[in-house]
C-alpha positions in Angstrom: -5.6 -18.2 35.3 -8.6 -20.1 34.6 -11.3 -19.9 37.7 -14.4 -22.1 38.1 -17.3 -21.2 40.3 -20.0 -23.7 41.6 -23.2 -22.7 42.3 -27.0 -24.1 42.6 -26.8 -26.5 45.6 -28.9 -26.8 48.9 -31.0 -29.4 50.9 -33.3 -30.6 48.9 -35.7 -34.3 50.0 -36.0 -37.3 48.1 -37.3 -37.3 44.9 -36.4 -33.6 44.5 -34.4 -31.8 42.0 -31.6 -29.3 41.8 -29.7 -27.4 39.0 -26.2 -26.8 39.6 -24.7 -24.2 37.4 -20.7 -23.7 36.5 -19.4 -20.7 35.0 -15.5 -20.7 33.9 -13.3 -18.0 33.6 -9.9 -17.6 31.9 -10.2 -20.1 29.9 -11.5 -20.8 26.0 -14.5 -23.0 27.5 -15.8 -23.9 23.6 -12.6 -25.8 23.4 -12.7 -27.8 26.2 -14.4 -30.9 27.1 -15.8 -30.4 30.4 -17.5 -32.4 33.7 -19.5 -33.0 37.2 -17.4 -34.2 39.7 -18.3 -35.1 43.5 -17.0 -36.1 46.6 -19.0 -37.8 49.6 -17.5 -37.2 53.2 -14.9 -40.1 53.9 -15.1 -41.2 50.0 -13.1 -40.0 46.7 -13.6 -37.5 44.3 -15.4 -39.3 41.2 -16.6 -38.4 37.9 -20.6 -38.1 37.7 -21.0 -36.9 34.2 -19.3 -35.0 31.4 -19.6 -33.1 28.2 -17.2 -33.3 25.2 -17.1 -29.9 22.9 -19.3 -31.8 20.3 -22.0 -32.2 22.9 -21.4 -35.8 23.7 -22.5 -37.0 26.9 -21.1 -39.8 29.4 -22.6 -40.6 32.6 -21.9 -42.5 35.7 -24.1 -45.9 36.3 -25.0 -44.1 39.6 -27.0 -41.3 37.5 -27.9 -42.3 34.2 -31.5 -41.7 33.6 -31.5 -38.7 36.7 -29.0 -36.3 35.4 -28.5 -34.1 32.7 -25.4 -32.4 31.8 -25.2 -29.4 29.8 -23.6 -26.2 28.0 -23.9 -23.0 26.8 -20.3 -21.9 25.4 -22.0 -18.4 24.9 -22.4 -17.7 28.6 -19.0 -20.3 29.2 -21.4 -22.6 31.5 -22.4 -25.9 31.9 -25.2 -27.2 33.7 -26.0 -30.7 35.9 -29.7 -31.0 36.2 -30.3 -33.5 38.7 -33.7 -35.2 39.4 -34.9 -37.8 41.4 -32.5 -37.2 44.2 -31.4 -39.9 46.9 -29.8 -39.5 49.7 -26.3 -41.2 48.4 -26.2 -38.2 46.0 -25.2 -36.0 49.0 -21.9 -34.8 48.0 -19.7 -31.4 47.1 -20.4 -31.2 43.4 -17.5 -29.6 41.3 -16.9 -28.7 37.8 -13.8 -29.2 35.6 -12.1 -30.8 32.4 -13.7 -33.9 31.4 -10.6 -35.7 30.1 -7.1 -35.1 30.7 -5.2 -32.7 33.2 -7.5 -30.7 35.7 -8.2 -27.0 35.6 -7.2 -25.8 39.6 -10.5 -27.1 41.3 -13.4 -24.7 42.4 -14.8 -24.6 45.9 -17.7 -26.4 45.1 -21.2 -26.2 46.0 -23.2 -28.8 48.5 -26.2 -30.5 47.5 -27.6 -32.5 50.4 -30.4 -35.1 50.1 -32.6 -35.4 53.1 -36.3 -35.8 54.5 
């Protein structure tokens, strides 16, 4: 069963920056193109960025040019480095396939934008 964990959120101000970390389990993670996905309170899940198995990146309007997404299929984990932080990135970030059906979704980890 393949298992995702979340991990490298926390309050953070404007203008700061946060690396958010997703390992996978149960799964061949080199094989599989792979994403950031968050969720605002009262507002759908969307995409934010993801990571094909070539290294190809896309990236939300939102983000472009603040994020960074990234792999390392040796330790099966992508990363979502995240700079110049506003307060309308406040969401539960999640990790999971980039394209096509979805992996059972992780818990999450909160990254919350505030002075």
């Amino acid at each position: 069963q393949v298992k995702l964990v979340e991990s490298g959120g926390g309050l953070v101000q404007p203008g700061g920056s946060l690396r958010l970390s997703c390992v996978a389990s149960g799964v061949i993670f080199s094989l599989n193109g792979m994403g950031w996905y968050r969720q605002a309170p009262g507002k759908q899940r969307e995409l934010v960025a993801r990571i094909n198995i070539g290294g190809s990146t896309n990236y939300a309007d939102s983000v472009k040019g603040r994020f960074t997404i990234s792999r390392d299929n040796a330790k099966n984990t992508m990363y979502l480095q995240m700079n110049s932080l506003e307060a309308e990135d406040t969401a539960v970030y999640y990790c999971n396939r980039g394209w096509g059906s979805y992996f059972d979704w992780g818990q999450g980890t909160q990254v919350t934008v505030s002075s």
